[in-house]
Backbone as CSV, one residue per row, in Angstrom:
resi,resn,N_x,N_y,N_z,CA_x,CA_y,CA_z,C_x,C_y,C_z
1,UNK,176.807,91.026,175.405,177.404,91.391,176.692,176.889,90.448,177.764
2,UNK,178.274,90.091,178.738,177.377,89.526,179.916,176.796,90.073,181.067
3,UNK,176.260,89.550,181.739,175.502,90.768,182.743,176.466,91.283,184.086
4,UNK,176.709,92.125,184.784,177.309,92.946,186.081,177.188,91.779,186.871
5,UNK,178.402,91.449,187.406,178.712,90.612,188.851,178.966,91.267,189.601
6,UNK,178.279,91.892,190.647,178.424,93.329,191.801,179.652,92.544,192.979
7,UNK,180.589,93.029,193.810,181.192,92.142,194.892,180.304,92.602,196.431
8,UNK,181.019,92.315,197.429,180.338,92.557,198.200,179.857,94.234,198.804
9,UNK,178.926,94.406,199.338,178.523,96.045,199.648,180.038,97.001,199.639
10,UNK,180.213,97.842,199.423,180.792,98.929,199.293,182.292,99.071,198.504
11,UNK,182.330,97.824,197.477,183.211,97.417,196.556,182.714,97.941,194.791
12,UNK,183.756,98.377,194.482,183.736,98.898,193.267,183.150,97.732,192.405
13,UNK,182.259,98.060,191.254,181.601,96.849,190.691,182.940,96.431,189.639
14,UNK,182.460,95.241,188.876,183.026,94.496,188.400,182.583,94.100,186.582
15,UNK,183.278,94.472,185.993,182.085,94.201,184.567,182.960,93.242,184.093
16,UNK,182.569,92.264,182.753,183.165,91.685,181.823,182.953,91.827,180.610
17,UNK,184.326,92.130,180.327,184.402,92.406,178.439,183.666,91.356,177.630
18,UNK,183.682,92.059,176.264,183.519,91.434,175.167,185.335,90.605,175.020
19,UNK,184.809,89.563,174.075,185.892,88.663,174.295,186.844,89.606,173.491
20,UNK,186.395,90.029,172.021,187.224,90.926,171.214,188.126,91.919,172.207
21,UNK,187.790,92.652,172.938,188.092,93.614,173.692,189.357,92.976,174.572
22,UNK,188.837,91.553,175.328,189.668,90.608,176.142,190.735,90.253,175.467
23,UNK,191.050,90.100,174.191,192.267,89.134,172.824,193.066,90.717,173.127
24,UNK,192.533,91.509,172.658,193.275,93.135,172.338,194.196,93.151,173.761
25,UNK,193.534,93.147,175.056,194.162,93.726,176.218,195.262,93.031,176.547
26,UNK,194.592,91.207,176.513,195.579,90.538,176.637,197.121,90.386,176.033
27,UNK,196.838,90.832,174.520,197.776,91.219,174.133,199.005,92.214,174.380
28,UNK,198.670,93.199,174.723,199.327,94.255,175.533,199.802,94.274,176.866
29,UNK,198.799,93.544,177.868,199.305,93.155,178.639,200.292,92.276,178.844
30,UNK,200.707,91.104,177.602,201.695,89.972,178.041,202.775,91.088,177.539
31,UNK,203.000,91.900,176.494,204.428,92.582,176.898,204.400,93.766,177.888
32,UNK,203.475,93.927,178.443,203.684,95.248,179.987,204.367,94.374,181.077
33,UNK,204.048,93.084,180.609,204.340,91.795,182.288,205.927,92.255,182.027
34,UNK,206.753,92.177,180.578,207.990,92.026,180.678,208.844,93.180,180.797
35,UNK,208.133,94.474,180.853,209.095,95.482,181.479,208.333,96.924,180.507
36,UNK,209.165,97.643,180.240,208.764,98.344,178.510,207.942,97.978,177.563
37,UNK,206.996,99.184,177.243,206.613,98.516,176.156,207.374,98.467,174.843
38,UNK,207.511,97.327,174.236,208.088,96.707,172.766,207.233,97.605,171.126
39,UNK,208.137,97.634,170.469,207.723,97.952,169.170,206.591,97.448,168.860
40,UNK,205.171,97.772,168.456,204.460,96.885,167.804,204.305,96.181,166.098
41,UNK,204.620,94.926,165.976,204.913,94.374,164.931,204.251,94.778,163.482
42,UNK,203.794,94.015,162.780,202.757,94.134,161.718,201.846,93.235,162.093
43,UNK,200.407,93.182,161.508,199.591,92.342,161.304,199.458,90.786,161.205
44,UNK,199.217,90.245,162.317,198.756,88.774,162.404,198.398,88.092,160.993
45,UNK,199.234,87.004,159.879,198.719,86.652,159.288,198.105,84.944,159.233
46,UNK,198.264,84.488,160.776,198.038,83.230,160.571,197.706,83.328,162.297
47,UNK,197.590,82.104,162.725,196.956,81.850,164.204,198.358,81.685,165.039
48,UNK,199.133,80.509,163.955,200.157,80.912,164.631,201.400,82.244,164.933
49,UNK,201.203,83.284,164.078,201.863,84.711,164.681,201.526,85.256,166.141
50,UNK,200.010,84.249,166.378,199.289,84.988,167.903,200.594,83.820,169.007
51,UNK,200.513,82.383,168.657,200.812,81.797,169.650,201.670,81.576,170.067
52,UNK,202.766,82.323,169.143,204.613,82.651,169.176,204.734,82.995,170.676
53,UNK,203.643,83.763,171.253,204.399,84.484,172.287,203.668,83.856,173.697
54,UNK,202.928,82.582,173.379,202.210,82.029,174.377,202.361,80.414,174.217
55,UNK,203.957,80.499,175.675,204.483,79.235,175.915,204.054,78.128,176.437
56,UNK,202.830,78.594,177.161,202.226,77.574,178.032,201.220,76.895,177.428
57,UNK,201.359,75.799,177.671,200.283,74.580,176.648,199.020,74.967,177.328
58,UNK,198.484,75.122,178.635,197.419,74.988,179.118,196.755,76.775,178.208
59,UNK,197.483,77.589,178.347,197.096,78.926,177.976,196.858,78.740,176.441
60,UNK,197.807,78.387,175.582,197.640,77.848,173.849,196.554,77.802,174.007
61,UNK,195.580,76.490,174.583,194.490,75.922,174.344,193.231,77.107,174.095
62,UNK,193.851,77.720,175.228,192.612,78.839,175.788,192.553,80.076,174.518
63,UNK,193.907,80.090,174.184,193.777,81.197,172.973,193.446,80.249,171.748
64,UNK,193.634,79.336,171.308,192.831,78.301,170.430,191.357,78.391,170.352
65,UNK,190.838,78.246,171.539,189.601,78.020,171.720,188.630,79.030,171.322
66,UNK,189.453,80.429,171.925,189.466,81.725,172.030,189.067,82.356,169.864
67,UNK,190.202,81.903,169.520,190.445,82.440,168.250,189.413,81.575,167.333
68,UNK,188.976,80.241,167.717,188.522,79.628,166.826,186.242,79.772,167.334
69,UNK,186.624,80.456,168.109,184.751,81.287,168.375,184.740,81.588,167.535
70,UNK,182.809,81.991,167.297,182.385,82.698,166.322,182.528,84.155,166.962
71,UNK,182.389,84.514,168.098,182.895,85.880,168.810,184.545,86.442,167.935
72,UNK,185.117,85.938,168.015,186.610,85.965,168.130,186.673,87.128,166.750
73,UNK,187.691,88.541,166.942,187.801,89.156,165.921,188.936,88.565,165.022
74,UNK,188.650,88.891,164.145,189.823,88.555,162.915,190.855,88.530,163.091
75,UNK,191.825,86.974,162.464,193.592,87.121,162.948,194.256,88.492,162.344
76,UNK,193.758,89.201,161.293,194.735,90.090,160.587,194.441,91.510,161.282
77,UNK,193.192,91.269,162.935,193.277,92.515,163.143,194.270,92.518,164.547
78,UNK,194.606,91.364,164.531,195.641,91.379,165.981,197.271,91.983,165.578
79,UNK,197.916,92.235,166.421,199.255,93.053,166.134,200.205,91.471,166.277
80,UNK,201.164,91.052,165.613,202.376,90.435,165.710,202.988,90.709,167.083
81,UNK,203.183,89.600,168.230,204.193,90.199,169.080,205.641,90.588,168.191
82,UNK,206.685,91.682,168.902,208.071,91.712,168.047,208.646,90.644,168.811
83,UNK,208.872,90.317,169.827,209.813,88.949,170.418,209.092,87.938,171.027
84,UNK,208.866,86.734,170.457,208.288,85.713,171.126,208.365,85.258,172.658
85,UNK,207.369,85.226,173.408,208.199,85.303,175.165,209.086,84.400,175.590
86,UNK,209.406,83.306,174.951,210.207,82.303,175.136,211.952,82.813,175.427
87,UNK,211.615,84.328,174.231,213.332,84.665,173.835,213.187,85.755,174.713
88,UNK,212.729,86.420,175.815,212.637,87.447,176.170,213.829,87.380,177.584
89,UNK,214.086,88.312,177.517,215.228,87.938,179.171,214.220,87.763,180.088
90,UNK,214.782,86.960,181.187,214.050,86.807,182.460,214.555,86.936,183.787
91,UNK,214.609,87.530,184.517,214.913,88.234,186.074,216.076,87.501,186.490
92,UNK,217.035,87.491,186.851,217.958,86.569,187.816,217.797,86.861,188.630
93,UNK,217.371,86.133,189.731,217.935,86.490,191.003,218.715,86.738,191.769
94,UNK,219.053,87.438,192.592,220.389,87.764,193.796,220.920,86.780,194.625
95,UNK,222.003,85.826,194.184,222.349,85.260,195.052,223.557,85.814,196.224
96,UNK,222.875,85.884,197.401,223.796,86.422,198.371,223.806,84.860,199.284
97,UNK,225.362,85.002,199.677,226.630,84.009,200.601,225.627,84.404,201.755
98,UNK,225.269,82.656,202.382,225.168,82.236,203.625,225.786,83.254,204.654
99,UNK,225.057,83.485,205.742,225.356,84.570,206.601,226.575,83.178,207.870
100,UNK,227.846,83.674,208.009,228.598,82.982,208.488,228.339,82.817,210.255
101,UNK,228.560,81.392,210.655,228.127,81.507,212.426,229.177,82.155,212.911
102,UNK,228.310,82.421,214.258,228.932,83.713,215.131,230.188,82.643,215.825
103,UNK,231.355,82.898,215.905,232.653,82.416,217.020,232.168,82.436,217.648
104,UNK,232.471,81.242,218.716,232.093,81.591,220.114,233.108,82.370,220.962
105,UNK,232.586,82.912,221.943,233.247,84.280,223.157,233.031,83.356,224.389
106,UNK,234.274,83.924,225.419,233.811,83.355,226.573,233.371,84.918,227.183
107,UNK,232.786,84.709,228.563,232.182,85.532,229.586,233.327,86.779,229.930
108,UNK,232.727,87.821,230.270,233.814,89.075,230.170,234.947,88.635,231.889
109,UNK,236.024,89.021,231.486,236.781,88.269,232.333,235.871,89.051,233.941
110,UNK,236.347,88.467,235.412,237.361,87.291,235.412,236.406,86.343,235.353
111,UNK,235.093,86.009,235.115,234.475,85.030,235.346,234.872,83.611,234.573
112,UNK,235.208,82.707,234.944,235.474,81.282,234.601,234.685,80.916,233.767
113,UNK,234.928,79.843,232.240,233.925,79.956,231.363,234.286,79.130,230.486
114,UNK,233.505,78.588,229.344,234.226,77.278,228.533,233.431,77.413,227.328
115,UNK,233.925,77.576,226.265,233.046,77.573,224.878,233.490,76.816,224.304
116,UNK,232.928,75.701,222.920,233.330,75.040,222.293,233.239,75.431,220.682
117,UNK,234.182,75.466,219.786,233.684,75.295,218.545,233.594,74.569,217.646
118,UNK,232.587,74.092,217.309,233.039,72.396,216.328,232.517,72.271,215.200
119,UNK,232.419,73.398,213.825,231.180,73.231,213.152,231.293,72.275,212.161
120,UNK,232.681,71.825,212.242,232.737,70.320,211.314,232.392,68.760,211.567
121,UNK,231.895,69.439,213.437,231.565,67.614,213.755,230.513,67.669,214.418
122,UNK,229.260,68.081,213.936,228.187,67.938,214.772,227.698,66.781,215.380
123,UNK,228.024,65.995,215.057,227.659,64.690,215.927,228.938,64.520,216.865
124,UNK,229.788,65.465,217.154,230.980,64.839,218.213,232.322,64.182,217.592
125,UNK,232.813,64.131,218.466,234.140,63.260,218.057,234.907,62.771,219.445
126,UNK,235.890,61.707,219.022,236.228,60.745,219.915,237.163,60.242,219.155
127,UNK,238.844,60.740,219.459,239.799,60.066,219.714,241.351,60.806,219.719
128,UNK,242.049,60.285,218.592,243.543,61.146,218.934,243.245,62.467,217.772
129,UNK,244.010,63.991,218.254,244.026,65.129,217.516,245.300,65.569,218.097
130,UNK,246.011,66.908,217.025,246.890,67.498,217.179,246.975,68.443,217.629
131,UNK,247.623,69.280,218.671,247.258,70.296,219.368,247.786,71.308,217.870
132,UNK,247.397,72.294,216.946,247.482,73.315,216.115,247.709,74.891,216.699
133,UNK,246.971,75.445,217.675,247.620,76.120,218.404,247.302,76.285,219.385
134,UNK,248.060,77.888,219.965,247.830,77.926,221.647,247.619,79.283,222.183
135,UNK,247.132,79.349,222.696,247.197,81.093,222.956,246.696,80.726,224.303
136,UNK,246.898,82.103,225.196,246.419,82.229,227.105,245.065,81.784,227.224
137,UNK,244.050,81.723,226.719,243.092,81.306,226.863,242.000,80.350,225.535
138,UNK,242.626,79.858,224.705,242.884,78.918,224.182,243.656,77.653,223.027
139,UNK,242.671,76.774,222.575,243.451,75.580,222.119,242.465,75.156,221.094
140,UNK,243.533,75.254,219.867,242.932,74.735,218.302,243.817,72.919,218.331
141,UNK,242.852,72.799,217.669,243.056,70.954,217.710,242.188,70.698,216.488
142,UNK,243.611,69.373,215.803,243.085,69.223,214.154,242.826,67.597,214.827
143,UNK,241.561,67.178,214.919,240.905,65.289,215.016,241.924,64.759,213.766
144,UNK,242.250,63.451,214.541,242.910,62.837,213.327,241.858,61.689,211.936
145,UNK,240.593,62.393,212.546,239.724,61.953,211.262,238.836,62.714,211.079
146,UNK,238.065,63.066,210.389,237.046,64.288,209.699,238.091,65.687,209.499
147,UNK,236.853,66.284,209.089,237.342,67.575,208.594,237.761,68.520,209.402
148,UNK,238.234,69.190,209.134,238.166,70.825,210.550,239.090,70.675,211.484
149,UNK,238.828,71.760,211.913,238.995,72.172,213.038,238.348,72.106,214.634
150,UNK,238.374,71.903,215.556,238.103,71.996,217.245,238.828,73.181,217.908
151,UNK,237.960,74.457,217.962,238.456,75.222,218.813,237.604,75.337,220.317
152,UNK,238.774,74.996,221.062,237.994,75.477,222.812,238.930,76.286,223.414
153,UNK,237.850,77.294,224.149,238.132,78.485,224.457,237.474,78.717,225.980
154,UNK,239.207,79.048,227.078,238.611,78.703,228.457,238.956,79.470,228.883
155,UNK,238.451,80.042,230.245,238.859,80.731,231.483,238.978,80.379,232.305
156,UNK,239.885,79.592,233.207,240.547,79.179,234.576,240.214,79.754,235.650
157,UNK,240.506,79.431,236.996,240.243,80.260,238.243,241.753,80.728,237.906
158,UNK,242.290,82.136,238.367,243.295,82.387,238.273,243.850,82.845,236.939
159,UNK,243.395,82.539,235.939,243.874,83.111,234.712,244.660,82.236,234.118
160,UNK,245.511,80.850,234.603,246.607,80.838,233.894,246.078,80.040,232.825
161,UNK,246.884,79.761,231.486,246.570,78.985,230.871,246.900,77.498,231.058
162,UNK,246.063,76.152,230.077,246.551,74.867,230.879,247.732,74.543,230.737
163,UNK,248.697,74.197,232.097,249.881,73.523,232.004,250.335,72.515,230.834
164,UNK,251.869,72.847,230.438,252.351,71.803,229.334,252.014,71.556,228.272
165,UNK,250.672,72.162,227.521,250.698,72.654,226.135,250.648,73.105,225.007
166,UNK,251.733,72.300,224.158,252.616,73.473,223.140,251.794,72.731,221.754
167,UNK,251.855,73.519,220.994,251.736,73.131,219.419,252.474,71.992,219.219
168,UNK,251.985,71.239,218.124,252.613,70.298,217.879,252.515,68.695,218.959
169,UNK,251.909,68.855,219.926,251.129,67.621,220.913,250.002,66.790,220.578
170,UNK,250.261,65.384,220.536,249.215,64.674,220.273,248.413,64.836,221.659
171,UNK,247.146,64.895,221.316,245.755,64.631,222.760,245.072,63.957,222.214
172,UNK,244.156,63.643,223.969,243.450,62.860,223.386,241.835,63.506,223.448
173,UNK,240.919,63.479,222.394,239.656,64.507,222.591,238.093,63.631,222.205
174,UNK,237.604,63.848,223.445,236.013,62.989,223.645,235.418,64.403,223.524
175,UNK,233.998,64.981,222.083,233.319,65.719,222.609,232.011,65.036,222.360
176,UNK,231.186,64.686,223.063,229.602,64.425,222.924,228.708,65.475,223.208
177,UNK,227.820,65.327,222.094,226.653,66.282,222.393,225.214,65.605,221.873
178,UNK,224.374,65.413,222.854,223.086,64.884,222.629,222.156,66.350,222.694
179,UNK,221.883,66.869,221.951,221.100,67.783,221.465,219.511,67.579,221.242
180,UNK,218.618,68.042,222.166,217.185,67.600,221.483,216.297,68.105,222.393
181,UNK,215.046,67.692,222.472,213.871,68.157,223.168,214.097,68.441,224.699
182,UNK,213.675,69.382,225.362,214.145,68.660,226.725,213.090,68.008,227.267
183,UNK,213.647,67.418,228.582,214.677,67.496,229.381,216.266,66.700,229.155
184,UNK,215.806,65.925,227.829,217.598,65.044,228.289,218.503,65.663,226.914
185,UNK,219.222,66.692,227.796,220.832,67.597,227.049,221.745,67.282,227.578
186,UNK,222.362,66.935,226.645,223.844,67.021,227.488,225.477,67.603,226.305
187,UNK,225.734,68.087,226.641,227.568,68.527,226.588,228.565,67.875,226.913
188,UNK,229.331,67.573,226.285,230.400,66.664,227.276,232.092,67.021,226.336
189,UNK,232.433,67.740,227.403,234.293,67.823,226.636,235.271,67.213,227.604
190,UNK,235.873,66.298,226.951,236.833,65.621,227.639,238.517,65.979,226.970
191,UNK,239.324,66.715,227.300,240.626,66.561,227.078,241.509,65.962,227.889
192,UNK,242.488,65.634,227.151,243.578,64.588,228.176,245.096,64.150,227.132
193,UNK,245.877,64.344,227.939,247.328,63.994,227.513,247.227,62.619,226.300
194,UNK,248.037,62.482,226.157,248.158,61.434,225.093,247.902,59.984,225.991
195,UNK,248.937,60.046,227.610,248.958,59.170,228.328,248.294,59.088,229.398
196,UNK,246.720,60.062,228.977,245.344,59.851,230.023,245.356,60.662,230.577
197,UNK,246.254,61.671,231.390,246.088,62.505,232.266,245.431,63.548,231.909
198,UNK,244.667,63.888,232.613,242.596,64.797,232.152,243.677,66.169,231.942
199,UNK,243.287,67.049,231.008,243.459,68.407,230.822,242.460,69.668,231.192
200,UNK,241.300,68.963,230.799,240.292,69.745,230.649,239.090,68.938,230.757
201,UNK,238.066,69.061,231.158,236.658,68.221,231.317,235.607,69.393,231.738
202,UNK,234.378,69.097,230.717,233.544,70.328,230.769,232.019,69.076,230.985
203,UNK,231.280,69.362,231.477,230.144,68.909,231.401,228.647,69.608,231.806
204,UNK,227.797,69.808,230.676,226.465,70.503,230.683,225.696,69.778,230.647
205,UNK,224.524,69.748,231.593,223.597,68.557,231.106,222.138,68.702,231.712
206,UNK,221.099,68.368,231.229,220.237,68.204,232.317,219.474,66.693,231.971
207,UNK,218.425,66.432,232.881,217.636,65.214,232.638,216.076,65.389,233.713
208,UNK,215.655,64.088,234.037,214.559,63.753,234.725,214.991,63.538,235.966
209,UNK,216.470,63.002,235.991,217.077,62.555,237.310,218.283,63.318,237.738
210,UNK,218.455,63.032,238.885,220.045,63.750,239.190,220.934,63.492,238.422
211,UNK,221.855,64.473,238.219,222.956,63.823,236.990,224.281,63.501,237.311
212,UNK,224.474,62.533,236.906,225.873,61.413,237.011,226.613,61.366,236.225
213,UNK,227.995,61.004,236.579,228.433,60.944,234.631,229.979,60.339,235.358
214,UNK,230.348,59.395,234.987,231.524,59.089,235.032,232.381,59.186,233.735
215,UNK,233.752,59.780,233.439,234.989,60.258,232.555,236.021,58.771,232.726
216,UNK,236.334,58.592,232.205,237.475,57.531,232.082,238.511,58.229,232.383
217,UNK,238.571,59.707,231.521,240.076,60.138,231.334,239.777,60.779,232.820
218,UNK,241.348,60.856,233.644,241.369,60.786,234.860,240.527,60.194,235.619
219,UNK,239.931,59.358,235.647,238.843,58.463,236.328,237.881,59.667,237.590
220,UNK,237.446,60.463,236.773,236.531,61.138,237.652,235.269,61.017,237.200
221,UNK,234.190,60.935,238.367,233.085,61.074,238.629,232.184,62.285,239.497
222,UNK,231.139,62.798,238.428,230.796,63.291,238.904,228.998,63.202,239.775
223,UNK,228.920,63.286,240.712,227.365,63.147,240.628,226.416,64.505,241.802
224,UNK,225.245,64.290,241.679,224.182,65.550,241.792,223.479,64.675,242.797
225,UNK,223.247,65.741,243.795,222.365,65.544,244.803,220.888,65.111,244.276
226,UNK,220.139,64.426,245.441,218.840,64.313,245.038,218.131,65.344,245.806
227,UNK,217.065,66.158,245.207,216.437,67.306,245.908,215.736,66.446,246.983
228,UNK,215.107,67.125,248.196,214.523,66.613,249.093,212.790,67.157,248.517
229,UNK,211.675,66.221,248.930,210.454,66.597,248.494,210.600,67.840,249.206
230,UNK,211.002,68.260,250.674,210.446,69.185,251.675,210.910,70.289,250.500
231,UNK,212.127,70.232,250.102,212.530,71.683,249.472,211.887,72.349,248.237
232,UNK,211.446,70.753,247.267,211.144,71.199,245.825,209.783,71.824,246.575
233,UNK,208.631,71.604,247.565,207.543,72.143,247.607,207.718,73.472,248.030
234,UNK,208.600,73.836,248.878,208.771,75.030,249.091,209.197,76.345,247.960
235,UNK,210.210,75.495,247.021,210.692,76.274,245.485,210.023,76.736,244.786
236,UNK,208.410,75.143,244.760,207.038,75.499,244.237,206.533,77.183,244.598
237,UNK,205.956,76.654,246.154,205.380,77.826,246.854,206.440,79.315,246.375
238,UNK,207.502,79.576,246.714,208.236,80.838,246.087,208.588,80.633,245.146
239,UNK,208.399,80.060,244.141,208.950,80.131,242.504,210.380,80.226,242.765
240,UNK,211.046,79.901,243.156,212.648,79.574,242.973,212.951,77.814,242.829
241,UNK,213.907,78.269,243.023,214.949,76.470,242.406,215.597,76.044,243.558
242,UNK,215.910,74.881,243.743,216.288,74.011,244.806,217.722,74.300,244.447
243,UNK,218.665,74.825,244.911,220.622,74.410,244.519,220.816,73.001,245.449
244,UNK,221.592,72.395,244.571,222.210,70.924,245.069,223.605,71.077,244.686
245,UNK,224.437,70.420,245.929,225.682,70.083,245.938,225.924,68.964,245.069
246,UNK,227.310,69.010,244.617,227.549,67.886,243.775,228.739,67.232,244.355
247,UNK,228.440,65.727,244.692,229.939,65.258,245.127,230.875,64.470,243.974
248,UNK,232.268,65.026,244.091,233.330,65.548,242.685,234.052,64.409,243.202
249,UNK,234.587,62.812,242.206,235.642,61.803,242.812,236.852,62.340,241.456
250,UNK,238.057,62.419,242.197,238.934,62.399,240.718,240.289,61.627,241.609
251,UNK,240.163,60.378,240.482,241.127,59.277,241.372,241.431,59.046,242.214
252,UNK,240.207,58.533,242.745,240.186,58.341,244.075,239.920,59.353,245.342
253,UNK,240.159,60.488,245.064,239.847,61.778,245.983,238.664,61.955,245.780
254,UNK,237.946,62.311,247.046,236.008,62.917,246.833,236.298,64.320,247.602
255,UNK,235.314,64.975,247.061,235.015,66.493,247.637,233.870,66.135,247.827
256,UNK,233.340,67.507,247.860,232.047,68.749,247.536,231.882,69.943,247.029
257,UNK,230.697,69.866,246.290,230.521,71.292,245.646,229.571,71.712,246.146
258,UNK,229.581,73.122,246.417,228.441,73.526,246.362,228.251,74.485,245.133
259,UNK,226.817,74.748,244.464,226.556,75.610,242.998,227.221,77.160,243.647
260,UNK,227.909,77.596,241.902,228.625,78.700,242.054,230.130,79.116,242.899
261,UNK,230.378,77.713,243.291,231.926,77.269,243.843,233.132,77.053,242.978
262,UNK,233.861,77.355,243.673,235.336,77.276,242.968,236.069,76.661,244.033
263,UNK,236.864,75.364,243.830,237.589,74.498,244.574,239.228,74.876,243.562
264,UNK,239.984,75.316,244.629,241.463,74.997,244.062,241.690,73.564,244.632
265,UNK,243.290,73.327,243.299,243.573,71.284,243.658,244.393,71.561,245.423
266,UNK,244.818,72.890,245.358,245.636,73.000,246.946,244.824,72.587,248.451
267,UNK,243.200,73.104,248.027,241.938,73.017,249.099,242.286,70.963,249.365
268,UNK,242.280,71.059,248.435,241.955,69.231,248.394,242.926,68.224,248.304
269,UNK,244.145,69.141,248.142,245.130,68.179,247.511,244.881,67.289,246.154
270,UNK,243.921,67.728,245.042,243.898,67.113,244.538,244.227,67.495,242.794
271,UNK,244.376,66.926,241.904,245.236,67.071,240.504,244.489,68.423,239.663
272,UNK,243.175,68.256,240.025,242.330,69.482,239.388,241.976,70.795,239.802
273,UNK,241.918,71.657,239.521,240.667,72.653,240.199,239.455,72.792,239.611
274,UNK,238.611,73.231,240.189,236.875,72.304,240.007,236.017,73.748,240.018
275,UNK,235.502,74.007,239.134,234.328,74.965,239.177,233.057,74.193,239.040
276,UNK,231.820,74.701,240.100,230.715,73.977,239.982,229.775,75.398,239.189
277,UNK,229.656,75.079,237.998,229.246,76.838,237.849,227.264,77.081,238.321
278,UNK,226.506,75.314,237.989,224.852,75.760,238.210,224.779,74.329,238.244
279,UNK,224.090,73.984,239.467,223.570,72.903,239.909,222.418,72.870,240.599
280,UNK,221.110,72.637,240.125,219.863,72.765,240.962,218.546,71.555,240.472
281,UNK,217.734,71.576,241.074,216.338,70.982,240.768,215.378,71.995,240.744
282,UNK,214.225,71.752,239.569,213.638,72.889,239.491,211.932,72.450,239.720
283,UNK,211.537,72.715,240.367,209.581,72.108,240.332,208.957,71.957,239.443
284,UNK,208.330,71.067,239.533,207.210,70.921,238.422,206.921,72.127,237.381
285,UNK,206.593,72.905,238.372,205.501,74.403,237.687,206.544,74.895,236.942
286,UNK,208.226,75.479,237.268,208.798,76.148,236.586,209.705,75.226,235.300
287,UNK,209.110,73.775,235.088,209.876,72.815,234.222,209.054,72.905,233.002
288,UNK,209.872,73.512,231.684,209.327,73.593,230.236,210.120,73.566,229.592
289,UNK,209.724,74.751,228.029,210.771,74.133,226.937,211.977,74.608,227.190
290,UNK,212.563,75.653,228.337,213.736,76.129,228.423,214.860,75.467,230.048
291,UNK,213.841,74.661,230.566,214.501,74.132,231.850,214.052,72.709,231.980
292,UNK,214.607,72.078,232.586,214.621,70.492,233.205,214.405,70.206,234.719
293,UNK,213.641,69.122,235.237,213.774,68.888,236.625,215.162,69.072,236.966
294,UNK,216.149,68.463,236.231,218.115,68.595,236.873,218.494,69.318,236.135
295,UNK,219.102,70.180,236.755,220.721,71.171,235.564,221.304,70.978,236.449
296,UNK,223.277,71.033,235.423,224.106,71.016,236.041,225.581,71.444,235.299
297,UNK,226.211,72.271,235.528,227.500,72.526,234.384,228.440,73.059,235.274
298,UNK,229.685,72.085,234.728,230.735,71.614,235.628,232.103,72.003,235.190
299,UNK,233.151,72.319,235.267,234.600,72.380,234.368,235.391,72.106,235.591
300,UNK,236.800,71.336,235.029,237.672,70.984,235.740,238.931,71.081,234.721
301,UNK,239.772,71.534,235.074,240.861,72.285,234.676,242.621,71.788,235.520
302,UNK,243.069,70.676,234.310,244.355,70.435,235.407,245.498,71.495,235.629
303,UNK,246.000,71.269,237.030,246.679,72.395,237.417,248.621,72.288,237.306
304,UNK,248.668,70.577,236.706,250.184,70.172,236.444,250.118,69.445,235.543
């Protein structure tokens, strides 16, 4: 016998068998691992009847080593496993279907609002697609290269849906998305007629600097105030955010926004109507992993 290995204070002690005792248990134990206990066979008449049921080379050795002691009781007093473990069934696992992404929703009406869905082009896309369908508040579009589908899904000032189109329309569709650490995100949806004229233009973004962004389609530009030091210290001191106006060019026409504005094209005479939905600078102290010195998210929506 070997001697008591105690564990630490107030732990049940610990003994170790005789090896004879150890061959017996082990035995019984490798068919308890597999469910039921199994018929027990006849009598071990060779070394190999023991090692039928012990697949693993590193373990063989150990029952080798095991059987060939002068400790070791006799092969003819060990029991035959009845099924070698090799042939024994083994567990399948449950394969359950990928949990499917959520559609996107826009904001409960009437609030103005723009969702995109793109799960076939994560890196974006850029060029001609087919308008597929149409409904009051949105527009399925098949890219005329990659896979999928493009669904965007909008809410207008006013409700209506966008002028002039129908299923069956070639457009033209810019979506970029730079996705990553912040501060530099950005969103970018550009729709537009076949022959340039802007449909739709969405832009989310933040950075280090005020944010700018010029569109080709309808030649609009947009850009973001620069905060004044006097204000960001004060935002500091009350933990709030600086709002900045954004001045809006669309061919040639300039406005102003101010954050949380809604411009009709009638105010301005001009081709779009313009929601400025969040435009601000934020201080030092309140800038981390969920905000940027600049935010800014913009939609413009043609009205002919």
């Amino acid at each position: 016998m070997i001697r008591d290995r105690r564990s630490a204070p107030g732990h049940p002690r610990f003994r170790l068998l005789p090896l004879a005792a150890l061959l017996a248990a082990g035995t019984g134990l490798a068919a308890c691992a597999q469910g039921p206990a199994m018929p027990v066979g006849g009598r071990a008449a060779s070394e190999a009847d023991i090692l039928v049921s012990v697949p693993d080379p590193g373990a063989r050795e150990r029952w080798q080593a095991a059987l060939a002691s002068a400790n070791a009781p006799p092969v003819d007093a060990l029991s035959v496993p009845e099924t070698p473990l090799a042939a024994r069934p083994r567990p399948v696992a449950e394969s359950r279907p990928a949990e499917p992404a959520a559609p996107p929703t826009l904001a409960p009406a009437p609030t103005v609002d723009v969702a995109i869905a793109a799960p076939g082009f994560p890196g974006g896309y850029a060029g001609a697609a087919t308008v597929t369908g149409v409904t009051g508040d949105s527009l399925t579009l098949r890219p005329a290269e990659g896979e999928g589908e493009i669904r965007i899904l909008y809410r207008r000032p006013g409700g209506e849906p966008l002028p002039g189109v129908a299923e069956g329309d070639r457009v033209r569709l810019r979506l970029a998305e730079r996705v990553g650490m912040r501060p530099q995100q950005a969103r970018e949806l550009a729709l537009a007629r076949a022959e340039g004229r802007v449909l739709l233009l969405y832009l989310q973004a933040s950075g280090e600097e005020p944010i700018t962004r010029s569109f080709r389609e309808g030649a609009v530009t947009v850009a973001q105030e620069t905060a004044p030091a006097d204000a960001l210290r004060a935002a500091e001191a009350e933990g709030t955010a600086v709002r900045l106006p954004v001045r809006l060019t669309v061919a040639g026409r300039a406005t102003a926004l101010e954050p949380g504005s809604m411009l009709d094209a009638r105010q301005w005479e001009g081709p779009v109507d313009a929601v400025l939905f969040h435009s601000q600078a934020n201080p030092p102290s309140s800038v981390n992993a969920d905000s940027a010195p600049y935010e800014l998210t913009i939609a413009l929506f043609a009205v002919r």
